[in-house]
DOFI-458933 format. One record per atom (N, C-alpha, C, O): x, y, z; atom name. Coordinates in steps of 0.1 Angstrom, whole numbers, m for minus. Example, Ala and Ser with C-alpha at 12.3 -4.5 7.8 and 13.67 -1.06 7.14 Angstrom:
<sites>
site px = 132; py = m57; pz = 78; atomo = N
site px = 123; py = m45; pz = 78; atomo = CA
site px = 132; py = m33; pz = 78; atomo = C
site px = 142; py = m33; pz = 85; atomo = O
site px = 128; py = m22; pz = 71; atomo = N
site px = 137; py = m11; pz = 71; atomo = CA
site px = 129; py = 0; pz = 79; atomo = C
site px = 134; py = 11; pz = 80; atomo = O
</sites>
This chain:
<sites>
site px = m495; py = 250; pz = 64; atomo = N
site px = m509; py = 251; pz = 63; atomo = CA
site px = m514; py = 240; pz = 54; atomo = C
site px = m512; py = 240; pz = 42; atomo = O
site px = m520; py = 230; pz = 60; atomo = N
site px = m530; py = 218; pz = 48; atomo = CA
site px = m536; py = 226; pz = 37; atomo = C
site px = m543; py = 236; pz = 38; atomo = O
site px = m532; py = 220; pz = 26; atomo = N
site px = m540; py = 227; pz = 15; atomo = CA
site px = m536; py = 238; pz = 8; atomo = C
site px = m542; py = 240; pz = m2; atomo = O
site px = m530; py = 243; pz = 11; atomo = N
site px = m521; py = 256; pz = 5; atomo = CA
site px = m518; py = 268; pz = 11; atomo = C
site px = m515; py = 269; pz = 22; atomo = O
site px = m519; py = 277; pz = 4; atomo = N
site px = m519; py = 289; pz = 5; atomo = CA
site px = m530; py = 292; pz = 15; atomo = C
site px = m535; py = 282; pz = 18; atomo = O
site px = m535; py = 303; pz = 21; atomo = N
site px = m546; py = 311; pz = 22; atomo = CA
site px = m543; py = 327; pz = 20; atomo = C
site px = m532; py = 332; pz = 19; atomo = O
site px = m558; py = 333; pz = 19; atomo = N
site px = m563; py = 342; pz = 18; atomo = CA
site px = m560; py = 350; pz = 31; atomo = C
site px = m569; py = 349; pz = 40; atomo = O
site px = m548; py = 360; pz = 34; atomo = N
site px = m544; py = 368; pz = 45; atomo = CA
site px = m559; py = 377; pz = 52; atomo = C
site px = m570; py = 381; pz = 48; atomo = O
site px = m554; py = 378; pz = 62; atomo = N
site px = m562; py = 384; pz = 70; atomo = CA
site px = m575; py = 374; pz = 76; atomo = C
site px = m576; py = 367; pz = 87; atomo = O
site px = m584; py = 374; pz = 64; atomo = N
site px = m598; py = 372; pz = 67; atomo = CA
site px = m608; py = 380; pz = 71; atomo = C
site px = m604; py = 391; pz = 76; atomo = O
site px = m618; py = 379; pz = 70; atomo = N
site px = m628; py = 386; pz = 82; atomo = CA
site px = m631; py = 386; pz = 94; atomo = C
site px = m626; py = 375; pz = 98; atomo = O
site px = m635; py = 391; pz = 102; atomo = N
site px = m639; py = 390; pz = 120; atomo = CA
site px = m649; py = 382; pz = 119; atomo = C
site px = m656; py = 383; pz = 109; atomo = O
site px = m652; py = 371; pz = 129; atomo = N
site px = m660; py = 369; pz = 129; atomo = CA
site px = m667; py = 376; pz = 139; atomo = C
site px = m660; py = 381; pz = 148; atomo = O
site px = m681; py = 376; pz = 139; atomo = N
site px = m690; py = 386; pz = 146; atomo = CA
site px = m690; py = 382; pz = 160; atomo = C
site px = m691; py = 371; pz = 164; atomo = O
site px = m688; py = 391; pz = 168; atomo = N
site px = m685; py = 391; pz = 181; atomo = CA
site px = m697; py = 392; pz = 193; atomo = C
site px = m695; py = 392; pz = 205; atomo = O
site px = m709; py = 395; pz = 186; atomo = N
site px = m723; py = 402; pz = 193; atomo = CA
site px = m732; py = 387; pz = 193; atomo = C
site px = m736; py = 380; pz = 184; atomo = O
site px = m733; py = 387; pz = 207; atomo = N
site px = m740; py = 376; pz = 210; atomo = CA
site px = m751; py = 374; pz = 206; atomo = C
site px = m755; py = 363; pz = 206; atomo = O
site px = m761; py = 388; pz = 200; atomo = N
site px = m772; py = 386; pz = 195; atomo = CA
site px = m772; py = 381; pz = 181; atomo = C
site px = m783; py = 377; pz = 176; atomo = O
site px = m761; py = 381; pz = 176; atomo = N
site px = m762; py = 372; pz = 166; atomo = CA
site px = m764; py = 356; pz = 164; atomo = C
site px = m768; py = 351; pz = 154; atomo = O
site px = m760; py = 351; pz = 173; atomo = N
site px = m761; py = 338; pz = 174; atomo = CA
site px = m754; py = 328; pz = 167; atomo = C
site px = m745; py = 332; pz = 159; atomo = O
site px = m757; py = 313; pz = 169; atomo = N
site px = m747; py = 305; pz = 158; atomo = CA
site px = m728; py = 302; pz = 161; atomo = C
site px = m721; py = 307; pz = 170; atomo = O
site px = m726; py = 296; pz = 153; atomo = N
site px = m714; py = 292; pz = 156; atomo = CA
site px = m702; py = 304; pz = 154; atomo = C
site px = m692; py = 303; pz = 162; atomo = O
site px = m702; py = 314; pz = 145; atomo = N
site px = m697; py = 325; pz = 146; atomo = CA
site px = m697; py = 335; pz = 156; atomo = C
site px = m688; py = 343; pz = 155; atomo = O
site px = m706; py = 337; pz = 167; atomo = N
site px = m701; py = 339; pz = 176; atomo = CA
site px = m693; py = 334; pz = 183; atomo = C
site px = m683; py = 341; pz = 186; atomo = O
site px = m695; py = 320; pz = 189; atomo = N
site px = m686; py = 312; pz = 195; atomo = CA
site px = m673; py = 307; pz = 196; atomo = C
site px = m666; py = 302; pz = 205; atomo = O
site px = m673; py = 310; pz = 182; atomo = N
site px = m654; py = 303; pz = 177; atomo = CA
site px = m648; py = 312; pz = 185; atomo = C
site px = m649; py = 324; pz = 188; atomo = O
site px = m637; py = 300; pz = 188; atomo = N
site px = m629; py = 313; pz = 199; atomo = CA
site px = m611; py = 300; pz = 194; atomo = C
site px = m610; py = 288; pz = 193; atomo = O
site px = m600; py = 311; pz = 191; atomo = N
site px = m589; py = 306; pz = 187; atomo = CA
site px = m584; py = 299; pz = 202; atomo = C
site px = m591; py = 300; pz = 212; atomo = O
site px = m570; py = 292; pz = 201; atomo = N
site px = m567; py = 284; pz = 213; atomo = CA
site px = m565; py = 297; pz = 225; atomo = C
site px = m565; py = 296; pz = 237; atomo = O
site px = m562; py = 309; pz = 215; atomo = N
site px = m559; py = 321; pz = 227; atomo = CA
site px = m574; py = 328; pz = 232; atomo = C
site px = m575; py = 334; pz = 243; atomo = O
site px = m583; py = 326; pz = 226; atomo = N
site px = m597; py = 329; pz = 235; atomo = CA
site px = m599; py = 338; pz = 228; atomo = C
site px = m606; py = 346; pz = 234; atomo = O
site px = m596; py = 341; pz = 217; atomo = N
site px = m600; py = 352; pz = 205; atomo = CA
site px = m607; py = 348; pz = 202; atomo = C
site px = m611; py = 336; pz = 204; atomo = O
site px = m616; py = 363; pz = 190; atomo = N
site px = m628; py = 360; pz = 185; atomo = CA
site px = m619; py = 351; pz = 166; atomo = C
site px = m611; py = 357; pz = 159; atomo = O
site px = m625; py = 339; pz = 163; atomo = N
site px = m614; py = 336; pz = 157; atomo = CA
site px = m621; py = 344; pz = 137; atomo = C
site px = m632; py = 349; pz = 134; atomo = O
site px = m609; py = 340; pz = 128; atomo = N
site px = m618; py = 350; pz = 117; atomo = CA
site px = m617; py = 339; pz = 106; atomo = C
site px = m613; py = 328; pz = 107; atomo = O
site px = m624; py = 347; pz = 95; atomo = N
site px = m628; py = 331; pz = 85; atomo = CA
site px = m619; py = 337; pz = 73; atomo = C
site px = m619; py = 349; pz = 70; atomo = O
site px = m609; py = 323; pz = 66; atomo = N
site px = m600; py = 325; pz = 60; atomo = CA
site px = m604; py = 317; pz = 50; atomo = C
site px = m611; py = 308; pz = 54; atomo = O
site px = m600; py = 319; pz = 34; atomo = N
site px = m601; py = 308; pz = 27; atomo = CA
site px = m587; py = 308; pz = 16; atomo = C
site px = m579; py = 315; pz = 11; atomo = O
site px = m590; py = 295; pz = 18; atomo = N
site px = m578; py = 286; pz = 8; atomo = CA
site px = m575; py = 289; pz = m3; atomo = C
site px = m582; py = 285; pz = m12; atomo = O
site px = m566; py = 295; pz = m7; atomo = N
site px = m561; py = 301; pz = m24; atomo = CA
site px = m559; py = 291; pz = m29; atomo = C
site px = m568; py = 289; pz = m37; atomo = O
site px = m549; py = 281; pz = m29; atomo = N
site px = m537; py = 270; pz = m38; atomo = CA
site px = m543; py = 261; pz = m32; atomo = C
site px = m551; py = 264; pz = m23; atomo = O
site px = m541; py = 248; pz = m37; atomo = N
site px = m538; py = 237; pz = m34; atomo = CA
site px = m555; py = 228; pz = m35; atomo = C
site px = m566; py = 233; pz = m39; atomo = O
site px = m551; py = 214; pz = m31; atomo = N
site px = m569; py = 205; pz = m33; atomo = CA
site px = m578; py = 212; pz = m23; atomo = C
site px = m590; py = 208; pz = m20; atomo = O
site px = m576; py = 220; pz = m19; atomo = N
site px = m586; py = 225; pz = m11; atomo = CA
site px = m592; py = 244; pz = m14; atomo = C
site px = m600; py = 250; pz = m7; atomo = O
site px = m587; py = 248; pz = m25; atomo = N
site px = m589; py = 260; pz = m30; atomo = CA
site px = m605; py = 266; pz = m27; atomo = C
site px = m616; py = 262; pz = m30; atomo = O
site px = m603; py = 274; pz = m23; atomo = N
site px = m620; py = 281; pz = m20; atomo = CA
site px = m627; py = 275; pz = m9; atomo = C
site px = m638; py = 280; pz = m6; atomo = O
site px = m620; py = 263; pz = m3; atomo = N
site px = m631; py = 263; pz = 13; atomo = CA
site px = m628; py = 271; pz = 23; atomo = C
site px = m618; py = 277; pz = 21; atomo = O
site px = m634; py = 272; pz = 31; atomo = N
site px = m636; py = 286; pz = 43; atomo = CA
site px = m632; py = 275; pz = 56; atomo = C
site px = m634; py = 263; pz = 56; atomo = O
site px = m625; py = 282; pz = 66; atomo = N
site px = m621; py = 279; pz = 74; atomo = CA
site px = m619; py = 290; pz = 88; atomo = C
site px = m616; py = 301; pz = 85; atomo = O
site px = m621; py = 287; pz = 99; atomo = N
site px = m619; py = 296; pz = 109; atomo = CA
site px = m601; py = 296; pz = 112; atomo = C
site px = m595; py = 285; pz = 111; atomo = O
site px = m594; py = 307; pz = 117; atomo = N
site px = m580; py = 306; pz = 116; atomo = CA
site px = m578; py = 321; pz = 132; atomo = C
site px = m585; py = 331; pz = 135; atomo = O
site px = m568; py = 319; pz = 136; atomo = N
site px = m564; py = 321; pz = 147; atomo = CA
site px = m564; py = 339; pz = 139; atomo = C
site px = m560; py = 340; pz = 127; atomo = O
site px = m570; py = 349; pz = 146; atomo = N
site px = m568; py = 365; pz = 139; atomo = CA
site px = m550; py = 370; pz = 140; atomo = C
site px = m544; py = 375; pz = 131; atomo = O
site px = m548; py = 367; pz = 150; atomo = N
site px = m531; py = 369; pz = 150; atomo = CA
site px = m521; py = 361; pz = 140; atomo = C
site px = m510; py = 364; pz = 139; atomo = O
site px = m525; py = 352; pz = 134; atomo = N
site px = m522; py = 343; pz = 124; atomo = CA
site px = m516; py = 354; pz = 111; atomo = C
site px = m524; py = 360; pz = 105; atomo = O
site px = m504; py = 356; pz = 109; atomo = N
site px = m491; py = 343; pz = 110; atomo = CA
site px = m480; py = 349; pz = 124; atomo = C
site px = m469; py = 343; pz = 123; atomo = O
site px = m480; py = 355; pz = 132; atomo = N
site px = m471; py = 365; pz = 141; atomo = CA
site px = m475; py = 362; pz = 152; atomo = C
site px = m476; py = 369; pz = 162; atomo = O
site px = m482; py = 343; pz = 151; atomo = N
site px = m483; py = 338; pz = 166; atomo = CA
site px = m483; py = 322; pz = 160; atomo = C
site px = m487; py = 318; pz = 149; atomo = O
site px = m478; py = 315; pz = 170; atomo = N
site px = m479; py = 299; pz = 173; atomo = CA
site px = m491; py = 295; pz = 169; atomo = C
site px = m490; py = 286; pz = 161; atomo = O
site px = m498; py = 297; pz = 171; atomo = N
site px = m513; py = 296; pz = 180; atomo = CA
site px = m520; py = 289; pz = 161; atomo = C
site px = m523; py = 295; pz = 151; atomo = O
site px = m520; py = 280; pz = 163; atomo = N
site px = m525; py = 266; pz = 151; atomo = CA
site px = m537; py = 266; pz = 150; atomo = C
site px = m540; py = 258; pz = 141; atomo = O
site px = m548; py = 272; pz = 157; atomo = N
site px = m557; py = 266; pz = 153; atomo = CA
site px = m566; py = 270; pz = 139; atomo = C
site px = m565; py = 281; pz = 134; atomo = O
site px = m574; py = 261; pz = 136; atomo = N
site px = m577; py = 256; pz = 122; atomo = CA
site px = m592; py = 250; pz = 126; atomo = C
site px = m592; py = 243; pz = 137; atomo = O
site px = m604; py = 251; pz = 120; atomo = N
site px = m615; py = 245; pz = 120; atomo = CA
site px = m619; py = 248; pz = 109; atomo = C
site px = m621; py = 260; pz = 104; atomo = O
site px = m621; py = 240; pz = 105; atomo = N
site px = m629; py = 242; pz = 86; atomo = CA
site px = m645; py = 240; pz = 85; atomo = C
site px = m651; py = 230; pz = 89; atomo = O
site px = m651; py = 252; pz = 79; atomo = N
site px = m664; py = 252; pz = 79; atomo = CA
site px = m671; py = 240; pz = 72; atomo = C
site px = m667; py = 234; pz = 63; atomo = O
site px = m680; py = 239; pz = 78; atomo = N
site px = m690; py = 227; pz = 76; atomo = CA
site px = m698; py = 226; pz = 64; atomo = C
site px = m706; py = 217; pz = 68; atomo = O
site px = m701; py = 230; pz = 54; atomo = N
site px = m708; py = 231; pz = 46; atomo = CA
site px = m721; py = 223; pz = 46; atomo = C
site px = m731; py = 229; pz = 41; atomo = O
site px = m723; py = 207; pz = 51; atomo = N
site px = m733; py = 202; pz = 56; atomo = CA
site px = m742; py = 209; pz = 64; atomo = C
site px = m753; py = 210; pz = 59; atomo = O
site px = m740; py = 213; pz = 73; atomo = N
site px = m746; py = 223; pz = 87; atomo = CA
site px = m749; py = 236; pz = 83; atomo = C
site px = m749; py = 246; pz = 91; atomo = O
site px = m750; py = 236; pz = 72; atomo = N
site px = m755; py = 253; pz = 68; atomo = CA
site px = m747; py = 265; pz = 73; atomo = C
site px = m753; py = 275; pz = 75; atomo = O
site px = m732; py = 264; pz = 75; atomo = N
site px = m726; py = 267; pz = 79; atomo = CA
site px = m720; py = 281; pz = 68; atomo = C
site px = m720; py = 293; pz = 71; atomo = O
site px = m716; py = 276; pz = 57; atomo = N
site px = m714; py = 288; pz = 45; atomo = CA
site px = m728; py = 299; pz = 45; atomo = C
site px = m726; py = 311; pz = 43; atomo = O
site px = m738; py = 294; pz = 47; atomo = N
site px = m754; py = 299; pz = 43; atomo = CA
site px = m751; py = 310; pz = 56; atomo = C
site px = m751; py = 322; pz = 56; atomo = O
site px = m748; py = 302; pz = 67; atomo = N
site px = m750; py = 315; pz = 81; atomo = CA
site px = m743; py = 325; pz = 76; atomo = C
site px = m747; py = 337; pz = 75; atomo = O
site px = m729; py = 319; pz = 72; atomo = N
site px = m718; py = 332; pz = 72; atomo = CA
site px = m727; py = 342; pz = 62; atomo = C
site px = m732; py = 352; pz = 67; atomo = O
site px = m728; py = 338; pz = 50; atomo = N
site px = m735; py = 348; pz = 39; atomo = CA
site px = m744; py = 357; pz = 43; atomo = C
site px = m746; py = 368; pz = 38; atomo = O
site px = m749; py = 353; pz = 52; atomo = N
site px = m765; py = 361; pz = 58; atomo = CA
site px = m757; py = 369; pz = 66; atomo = C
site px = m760; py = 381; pz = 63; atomo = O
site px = m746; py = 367; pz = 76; atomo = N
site px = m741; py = 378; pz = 84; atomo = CA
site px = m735; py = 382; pz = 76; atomo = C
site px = m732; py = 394; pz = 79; atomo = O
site px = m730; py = 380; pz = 67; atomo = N
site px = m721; py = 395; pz = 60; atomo = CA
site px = m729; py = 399; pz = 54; atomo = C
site px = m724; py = 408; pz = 47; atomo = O
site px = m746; py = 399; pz = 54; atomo = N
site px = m754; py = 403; pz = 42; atomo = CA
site px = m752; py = 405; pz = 26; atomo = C
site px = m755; py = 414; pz = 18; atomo = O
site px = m746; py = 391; pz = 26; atomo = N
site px = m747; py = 384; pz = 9; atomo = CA
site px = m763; py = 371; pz = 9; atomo = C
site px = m769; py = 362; pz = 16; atomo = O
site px = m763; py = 377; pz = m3; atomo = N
site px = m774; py = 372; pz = m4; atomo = CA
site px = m776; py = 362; pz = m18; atomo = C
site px = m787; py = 356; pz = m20; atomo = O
</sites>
């Protein structure tokens, strides 16, 4: 894993098209809804990233790191209802 450690599990990301945005769309290389994980250890500690939900008891690599430019942390917060 770049950057260290992560944070097991993660959250779902939201699956309901009426939500909108990039959280619904993420989809892992297997066509899953993919979930948002963040970085424990290492130069990258505390950014958020989308990570495969079957992750670690599958191949399946994929990785996209949230954007923080694109208001991308701000969406997440609003759908989990942090405010």
């Amino acid at each position: 894993m770049v950057g260290g450690r992560i944070q097991g599990g993660g959250s779902s990301a939201p699956s309901s098209s009426s939500r909108g945005g990039m959280y619904s769309t993420t989809k892992c290389n297997y066509g899953l809804d993919a979930v948002v994980r963040i970085v424990e250890q290492g130069p990258n500690v505390g950014s958020k990233f989308f990570g495969c939900p079957k992750w670690p008891d599958t191949e399946c690599n994929f990785l996209k790191w949230i954007d923080y430019n694109n208001g991308d942390d701000l969406r997440f917060q609003i759908l989990n209802g942090k405010q």
